[in-house]
Structures are given as C-alpha cells and as structure tokens.
C-alpha positions as CSV (number, residue, x, y, z in Angstrom):
1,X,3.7,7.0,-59.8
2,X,2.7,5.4,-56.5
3,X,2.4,7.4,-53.2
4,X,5.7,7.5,-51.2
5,X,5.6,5.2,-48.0
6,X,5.9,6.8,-45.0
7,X,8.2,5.0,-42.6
8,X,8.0,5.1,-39.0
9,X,10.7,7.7,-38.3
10,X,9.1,10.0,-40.4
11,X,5.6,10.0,-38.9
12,X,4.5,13.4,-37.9
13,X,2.6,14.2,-34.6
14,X,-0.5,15.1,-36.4
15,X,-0.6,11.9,-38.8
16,X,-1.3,10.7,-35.1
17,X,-3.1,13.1,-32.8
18,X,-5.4,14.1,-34.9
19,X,-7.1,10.8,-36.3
20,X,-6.5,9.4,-33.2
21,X,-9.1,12.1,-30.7
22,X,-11.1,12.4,-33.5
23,X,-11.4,9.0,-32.6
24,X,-11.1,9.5,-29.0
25,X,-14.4,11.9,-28.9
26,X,-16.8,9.5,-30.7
27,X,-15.3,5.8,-28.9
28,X,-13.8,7.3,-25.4
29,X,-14.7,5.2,-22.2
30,X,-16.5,6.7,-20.4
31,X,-14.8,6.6,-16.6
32,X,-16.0,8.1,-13.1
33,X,-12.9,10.1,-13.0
34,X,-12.7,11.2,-16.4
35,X,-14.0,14.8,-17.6
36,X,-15.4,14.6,-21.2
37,X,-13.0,15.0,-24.8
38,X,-12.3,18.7,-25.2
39,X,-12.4,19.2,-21.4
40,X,-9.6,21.6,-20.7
41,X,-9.0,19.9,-17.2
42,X,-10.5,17.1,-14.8
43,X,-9.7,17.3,-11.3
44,X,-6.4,16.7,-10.2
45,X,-8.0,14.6,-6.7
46,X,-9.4,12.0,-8.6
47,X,-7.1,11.6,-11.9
48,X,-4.7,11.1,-8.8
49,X,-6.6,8.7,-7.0
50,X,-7.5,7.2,-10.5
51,X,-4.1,6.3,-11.0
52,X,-2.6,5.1,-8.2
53,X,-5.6,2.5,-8.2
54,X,-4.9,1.7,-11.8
55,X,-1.2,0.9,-10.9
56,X,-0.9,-2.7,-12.0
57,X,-4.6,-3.4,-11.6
58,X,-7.9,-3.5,-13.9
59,X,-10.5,-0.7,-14.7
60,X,-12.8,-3.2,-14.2
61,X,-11.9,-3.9,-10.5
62,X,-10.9,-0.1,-9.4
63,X,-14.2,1.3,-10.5
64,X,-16.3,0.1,-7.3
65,X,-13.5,1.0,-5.1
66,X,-12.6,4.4,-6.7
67,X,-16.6,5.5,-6.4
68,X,-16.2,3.9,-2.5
69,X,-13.5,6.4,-1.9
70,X,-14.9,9.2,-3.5
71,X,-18.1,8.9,-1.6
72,X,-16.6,8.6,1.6
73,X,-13.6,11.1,0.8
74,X,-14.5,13.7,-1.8
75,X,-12.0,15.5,-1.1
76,X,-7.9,15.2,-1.2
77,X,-8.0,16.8,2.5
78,X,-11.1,14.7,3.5
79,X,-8.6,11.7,2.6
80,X,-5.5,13.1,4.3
81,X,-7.6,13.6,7.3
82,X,-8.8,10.0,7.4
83,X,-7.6,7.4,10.0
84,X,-4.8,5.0,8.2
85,X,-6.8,1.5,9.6
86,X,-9.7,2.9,7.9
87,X,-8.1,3.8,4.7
88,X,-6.5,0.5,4.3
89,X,-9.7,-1.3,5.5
90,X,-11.4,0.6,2.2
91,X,-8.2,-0.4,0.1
92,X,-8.5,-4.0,1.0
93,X,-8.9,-6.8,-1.6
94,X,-7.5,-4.3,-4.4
95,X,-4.0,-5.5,-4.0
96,X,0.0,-4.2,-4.2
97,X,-0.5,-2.5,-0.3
98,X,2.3,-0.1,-0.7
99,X,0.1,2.4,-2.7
100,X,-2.2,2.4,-0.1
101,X,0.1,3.6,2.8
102,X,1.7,5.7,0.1
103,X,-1.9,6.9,-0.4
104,X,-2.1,8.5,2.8
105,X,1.2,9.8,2.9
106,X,0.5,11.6,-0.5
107,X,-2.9,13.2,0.5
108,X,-1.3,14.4,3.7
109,X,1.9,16.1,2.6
110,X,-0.6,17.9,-0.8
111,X,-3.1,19.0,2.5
112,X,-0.1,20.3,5.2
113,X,2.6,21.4,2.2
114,X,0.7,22.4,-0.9
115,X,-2.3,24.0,0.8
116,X,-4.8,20.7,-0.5
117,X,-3.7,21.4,-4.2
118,X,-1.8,19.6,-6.0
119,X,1.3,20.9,-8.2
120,X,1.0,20.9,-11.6
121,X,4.6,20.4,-13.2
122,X,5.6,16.8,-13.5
123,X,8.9,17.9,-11.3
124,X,7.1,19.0,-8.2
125,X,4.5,16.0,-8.4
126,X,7.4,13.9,-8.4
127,X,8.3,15.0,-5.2
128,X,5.3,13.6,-3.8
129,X,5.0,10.3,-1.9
130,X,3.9,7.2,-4.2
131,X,4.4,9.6,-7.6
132,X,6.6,8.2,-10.0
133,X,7.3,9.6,-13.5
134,X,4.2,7.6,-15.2
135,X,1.7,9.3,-12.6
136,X,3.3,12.4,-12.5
137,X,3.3,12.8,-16.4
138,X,-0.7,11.4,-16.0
139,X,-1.2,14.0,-13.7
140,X,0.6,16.4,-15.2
141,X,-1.1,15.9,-18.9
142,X,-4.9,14.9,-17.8
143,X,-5.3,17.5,-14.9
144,X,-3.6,20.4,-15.7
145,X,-3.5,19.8,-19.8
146,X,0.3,19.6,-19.8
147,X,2.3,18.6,-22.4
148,X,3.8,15.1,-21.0
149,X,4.9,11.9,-22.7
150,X,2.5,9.5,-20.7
151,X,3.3,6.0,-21.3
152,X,1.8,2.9,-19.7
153,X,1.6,-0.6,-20.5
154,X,-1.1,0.1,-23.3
155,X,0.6,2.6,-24.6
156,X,4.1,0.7,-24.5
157,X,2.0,-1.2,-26.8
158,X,0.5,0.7,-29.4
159,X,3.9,2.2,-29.4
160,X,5.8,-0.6,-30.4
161,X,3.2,-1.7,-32.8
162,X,2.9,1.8,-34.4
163,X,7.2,2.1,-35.1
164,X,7.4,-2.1,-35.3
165,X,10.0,-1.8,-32.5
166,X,11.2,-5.6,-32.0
167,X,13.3,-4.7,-29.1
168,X,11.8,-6.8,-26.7
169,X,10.8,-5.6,-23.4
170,X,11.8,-4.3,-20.6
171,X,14.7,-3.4,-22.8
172,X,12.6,-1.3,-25.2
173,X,11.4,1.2,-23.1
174,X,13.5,3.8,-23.2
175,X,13.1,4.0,-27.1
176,X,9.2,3.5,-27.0
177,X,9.1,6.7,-24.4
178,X,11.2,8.7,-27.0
179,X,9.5,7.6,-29.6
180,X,5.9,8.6,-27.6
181,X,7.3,11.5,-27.4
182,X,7.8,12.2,-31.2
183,X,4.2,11.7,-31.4
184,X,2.4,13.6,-28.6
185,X,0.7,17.0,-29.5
186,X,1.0,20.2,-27.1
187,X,-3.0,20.4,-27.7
188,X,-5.1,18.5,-25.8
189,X,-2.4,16.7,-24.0
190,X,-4.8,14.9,-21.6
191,X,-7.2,13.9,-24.2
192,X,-4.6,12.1,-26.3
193,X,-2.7,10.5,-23.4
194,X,-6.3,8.6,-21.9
195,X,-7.1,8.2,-26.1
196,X,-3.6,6.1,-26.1
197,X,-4.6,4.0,-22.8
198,X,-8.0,3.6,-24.7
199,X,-6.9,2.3,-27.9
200,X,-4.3,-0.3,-25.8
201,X,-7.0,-1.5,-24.2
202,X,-10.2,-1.3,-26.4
203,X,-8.5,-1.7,-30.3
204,X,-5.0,-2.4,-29.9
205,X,-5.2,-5.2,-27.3
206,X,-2.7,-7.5,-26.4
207,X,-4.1,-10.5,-28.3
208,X,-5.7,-10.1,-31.5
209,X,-5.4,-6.1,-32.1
210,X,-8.4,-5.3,-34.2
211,X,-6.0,-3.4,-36.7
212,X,-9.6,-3.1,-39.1
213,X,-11.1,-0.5,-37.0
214,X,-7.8,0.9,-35.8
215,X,-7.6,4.6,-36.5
216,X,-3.8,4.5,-37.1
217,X,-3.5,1.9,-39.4
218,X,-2.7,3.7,-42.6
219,X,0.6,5.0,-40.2
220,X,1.1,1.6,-38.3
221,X,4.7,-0.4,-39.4
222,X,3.9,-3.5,-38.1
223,X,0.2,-3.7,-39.3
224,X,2.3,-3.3,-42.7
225,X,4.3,-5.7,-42.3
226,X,1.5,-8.2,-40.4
227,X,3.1,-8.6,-37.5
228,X,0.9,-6.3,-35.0
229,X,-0.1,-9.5,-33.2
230,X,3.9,-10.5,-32.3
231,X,4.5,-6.8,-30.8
232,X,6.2,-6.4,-28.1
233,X,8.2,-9.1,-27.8
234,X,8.7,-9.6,-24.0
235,X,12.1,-11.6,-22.6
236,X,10.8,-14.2,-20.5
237,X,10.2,-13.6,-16.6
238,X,12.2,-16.0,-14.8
239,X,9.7,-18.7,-12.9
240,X,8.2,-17.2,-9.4
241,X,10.1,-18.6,-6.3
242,X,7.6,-20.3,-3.9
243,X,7.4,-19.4,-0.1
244,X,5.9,-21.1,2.5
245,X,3.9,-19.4,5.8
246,X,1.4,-20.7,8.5
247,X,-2.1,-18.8,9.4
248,X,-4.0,-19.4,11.8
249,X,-7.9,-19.1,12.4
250,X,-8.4,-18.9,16.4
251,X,-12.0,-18.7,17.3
252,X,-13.5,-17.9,20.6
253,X,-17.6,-19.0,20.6
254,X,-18.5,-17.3,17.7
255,X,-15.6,-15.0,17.1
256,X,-12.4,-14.6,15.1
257,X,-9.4,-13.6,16.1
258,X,-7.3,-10.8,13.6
259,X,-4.2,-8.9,14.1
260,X,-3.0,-5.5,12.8
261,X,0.6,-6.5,11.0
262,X,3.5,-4.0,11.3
263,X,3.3,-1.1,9.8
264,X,6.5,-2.1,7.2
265,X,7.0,-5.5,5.2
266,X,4.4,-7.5,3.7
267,X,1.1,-5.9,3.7
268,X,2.4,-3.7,5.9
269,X,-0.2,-2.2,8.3
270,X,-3.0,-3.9,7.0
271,X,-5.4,-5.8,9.3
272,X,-4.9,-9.7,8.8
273,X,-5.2,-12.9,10.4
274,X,-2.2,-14.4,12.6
275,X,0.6,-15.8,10.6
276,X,4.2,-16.8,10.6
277,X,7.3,-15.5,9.1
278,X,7.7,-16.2,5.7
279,X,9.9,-19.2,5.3
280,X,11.9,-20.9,2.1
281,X,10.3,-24.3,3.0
282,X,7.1,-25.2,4.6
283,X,7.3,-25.9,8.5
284,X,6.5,-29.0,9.5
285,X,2.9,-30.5,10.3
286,X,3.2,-30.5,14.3
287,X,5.2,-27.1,14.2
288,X,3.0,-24.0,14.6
289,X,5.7,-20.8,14.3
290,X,3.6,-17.7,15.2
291,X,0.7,-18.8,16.4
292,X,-1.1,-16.7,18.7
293,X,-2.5,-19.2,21.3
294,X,-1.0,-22.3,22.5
295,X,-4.3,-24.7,21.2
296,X,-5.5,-27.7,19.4
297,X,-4.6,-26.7,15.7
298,X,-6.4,-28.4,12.6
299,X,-4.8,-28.5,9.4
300,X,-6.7,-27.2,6.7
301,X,-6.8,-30.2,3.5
302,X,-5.5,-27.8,1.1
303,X,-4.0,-24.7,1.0
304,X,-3.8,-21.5,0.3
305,X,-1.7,-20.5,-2.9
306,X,-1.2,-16.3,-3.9
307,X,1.1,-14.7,-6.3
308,X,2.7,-11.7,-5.1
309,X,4.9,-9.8,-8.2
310,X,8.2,-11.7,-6.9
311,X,6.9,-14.7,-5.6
312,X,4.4,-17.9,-5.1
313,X,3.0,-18.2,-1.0
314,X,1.5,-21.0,-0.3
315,X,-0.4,-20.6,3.3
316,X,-0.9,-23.4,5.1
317,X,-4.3,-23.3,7.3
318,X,-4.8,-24.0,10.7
319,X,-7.9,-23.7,12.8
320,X,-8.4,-23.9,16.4
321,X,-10.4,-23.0,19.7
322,X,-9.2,-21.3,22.8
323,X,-11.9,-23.5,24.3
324,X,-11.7,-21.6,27.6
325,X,-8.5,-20.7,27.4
326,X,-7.7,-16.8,28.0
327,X,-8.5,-14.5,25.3
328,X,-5.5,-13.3,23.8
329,X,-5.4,-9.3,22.2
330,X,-6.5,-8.6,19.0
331,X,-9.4,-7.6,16.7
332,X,-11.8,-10.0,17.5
333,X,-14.3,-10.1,14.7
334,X,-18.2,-12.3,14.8
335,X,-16.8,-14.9,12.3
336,X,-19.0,-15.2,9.6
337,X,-18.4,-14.2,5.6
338,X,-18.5,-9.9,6.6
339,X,-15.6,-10.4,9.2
340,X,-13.3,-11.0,6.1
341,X,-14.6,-7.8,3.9
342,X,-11.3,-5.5,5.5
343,X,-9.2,-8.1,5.2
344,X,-6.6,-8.6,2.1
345,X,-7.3,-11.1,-0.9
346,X,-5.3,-13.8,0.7
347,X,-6.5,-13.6,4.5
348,X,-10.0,-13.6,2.2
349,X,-9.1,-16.8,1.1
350,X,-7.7,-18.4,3.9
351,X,-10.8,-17.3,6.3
352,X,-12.9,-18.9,3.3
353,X,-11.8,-22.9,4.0
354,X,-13.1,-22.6,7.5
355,X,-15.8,-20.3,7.9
C-alpha cells in the first residue's frame, strides 16, 4: 500500500526544523555578525545593526559598510555617542536614508533609556525607533534565542513555495506569516530563522530554485506539483512616476561647493550638492530654481536618472564658476573623485559627469 501524502496543512514543525539546521550547520553563510549554528546567542548590537542595513539592500553591499561601523563604533553607546553628520557620512552610498537617521535615534534612546542594552521581547524592541515587527522578531529570535516568527522576503518565499500558496503578493502575507509560524521550532529559534533567510537566498532563490539539493523537498507542495519556479506570484507594481530636479556643481579654483539638506524630506540630513525642489516636469533650459550662486551655468549632455522606491528622478546637471564672485556658505570640498565618498549614490553620480 503506498505511503500516505502528506499535504501542506499537515506538515509538522520538525518535518522542517530539523532537516532544515541540520542543513543550516554544514551550508550556513558565514557572516561578520553572525555567531556560529548552535550558538545560544549573538550580540544584540550587531544582529541590530545587521538588520537595519539589510533592510531592502544586499549582503553583498552591507558587509564593507557593516565591518566600517563596527570598527569605528563597537559599541551600541560608542554609536549613540557619534556626531549625526558623521554617521550619515559613514551610511552614504548604502541607500533608503531614513534608517540612518533612525539609526541614531535607536542607538541613543537603547544608551539614555535601556542602560546600552537592548530589550529582548519583540514588544519592547518595537518601541524602539526604526524597529518594526520583522527586526524586532530578528532581534528577538537571533540575539536572545526567542521564539519569533521571522519572515523576510526569502522567507516569504520558501514559504509560499513549501505550502504552494498562489495568493499572490502583497496579498499573501498575512497567510505566509501564519503559516511560518506553524513551522518554527521553540529550539534554536535564531538558528532556524538565518537557516530560512539562507535557503531564500542560497537554494530556494528567486529564479531557478535548486529544488535537487533542497533539504525540504520531500515536504515542499509546489516542488510536487512543479511549480516551485511560478511561486509567489506577485500583482504587478504599477509603473514608477518620473520627477524632474536641477543640481548644481559650483566650483571655486579647485573646489566644490556641497550643502547639508534639511534634516526631514528627501535624504534628509545627508550632505549633498545644491539642488532644486522636486518638480512634476523638468524646468526649463535657461531656468536655474535653487541654485546657489547667480553664475554662468553649463548644462550637463545627459542626465542623471535614480530610482527611489516610489519614483524615477531624473537630475539635470549644471556646472559653473563663481569666477571671482563671492564665495557663498557651504562645505566646500577639493573637487576631485574623494570629495564625493560622503555623498549619496545620486550626488555620486551627478559629481561623476563633471569632475
């Protein structure tokens, strides 16, 4: 009589933990701010720092800044006692600037309210700035070996692939976090939450999941049914609005010109060169809104195009020369390829075409 086939709702925890940090121990990543399988804890100062970085952004690219941070701020209270402009220099080029000032706010209110330790219930976490209920449960799980349903993007996956949920997303997500939750283990909570953001990202990738080499296949619906490859569906993202904006590149001799922008908005607080509001339309070629000097501006031949998460800028690029004109205030910086190292991705860019 052939074996009884399990289906999805009846797949118990340990049909998953336990192939899956079996695998976990012999194939983890190995990460700067990871402790080793079987650790009981890592510390809470970098998992946090960890995953605010990670937010929206690659391994890959956090890494360098991460070990940056660390070096020059071991510490959560080393961090909260840090000067914002230099913080934000060190976060520059890693994108989505709101976790940076959030960043600072965090480190402080763990140093002046929690005594530079940081809670370790996923409700108290919550309550601090920047941690939402991902990083909390992260936190929670990986630092403190809490039981928490963690659930990121590469675990939304391996989710929806493991129960075949069709539901597309975003609409799915409540039912792939309760159905993470029927499969996460009180043991070794942090272990099996990073061996779920492994096997996203390693096995169970977005394109082509390696279902072979898997070590949940014998539970998996979908790679079943052969559809692992079509999971999850996604409900297509309405196109990106584009916005137009003038910045300008004012030299004196052998200098450039930046600005600190307001401390709200846009790359809020971060150092930058001049530019305009953001407008619906591009401003015409002999208008210069928000230009800091009242000079001979040069059009750039192209400009500069960057994808925010809501919408398409495309900078237009003027240089010019105060050519004896008074120096107006700001960061004046020798203008050479290093003056653009504290400055955002898309000042990067835009200093790039004329220096």
């Amino acid at each position: 009589m052939p074996a009884k086939e399990i289906a999805p709702k009846d797949i118990a925890p340990k049909d998953i933990a336990a192939p899956l940090l079996a695998w976990y121990d012999r194939a983890h990543r190995r990460l700067p701010w990871r402790a080793p399988p079987g650790a009981n804890a890592a510390d809470p100062y970098r998992v946090w720092l960890s995953e605010i970085m990670l937010q929206q952004t690659t391994v890959a690219a956090v890494i360098p800044y991460f070990e940056h941070f660390t070096s020059r701020w071991p510490t959560v209270e080393a961090l909260a006692a840090a000067e914002d402009g230099d913080v934000l220099a060190a976060w520059a080029g890693l994108g989505y600037y709101a976790r940076a000032r959030n960043l600072i706010a965090c480190a402080r209110a763990v140093a002046s309210e929690h005594g530079g330790r940081f809670p370790e219930t996923e409700a108290a976490l919550r309550g601090l700035p920047g941690v939402g209920a991902y990083t909390s449960a992260a936190i929670a799980a990986i630092a403190f070996g809490q039981r928490a349903v963690v659930v990121d993007g590469n675990v939304e996956r391996v989710v929806a692939r493991l129960f075949a949920v069709e539901t597309p997303l975003p609409a799915a997500r409540p039912q792939l976090r309760a159905l993470a939750d029927t499969i996460t283990p009180g043991a070794r909570a942090g272990d099996f939450a990073q061996a779920m953001m492994d096997l996203g990202a390693t096995v169970c990738r977005p394109r082509s999941p390696d279902c072979l080499v898997c070590p949940l296949v014998v539970s998996c619906d979908s790679a079943r049914r052969g559809i692992a490859d079509a999971l999850p569906a996604k409900t297509p993202k309405p196109p990106r609005p584009t916005r137009y904006a003038n910045v300008y590149v004012l030299r004196d001799a052998d200098e450039v010109m930046l600005v600190r922008r307001p401390p709200r908005g846009l790359l809020g607080g971060m150092l930058g060169l001049p530019m305009s509001e953001i407008a619906d339309t591009p401003a015409p070629d002999n208008a210069h809104p928000g230009a800091p000097a009242a000079v001979r501006w040069t059009r750039s031949a192209r400009p500069v195009t960057h994808v925010f998460t809501h919408f398409e800028l495309h900078l237009a690029v003027f240089s010019g020369d105060l050519s004896g004109i008074t120096k107006p205030s700001g960061d004046w910086r020798v203008a050479n390829k290093s003056a653009a190292r504290d400055l955002p991705t898309l000042f990067r860019k835009a200093l790039d075409f004329v220096v």
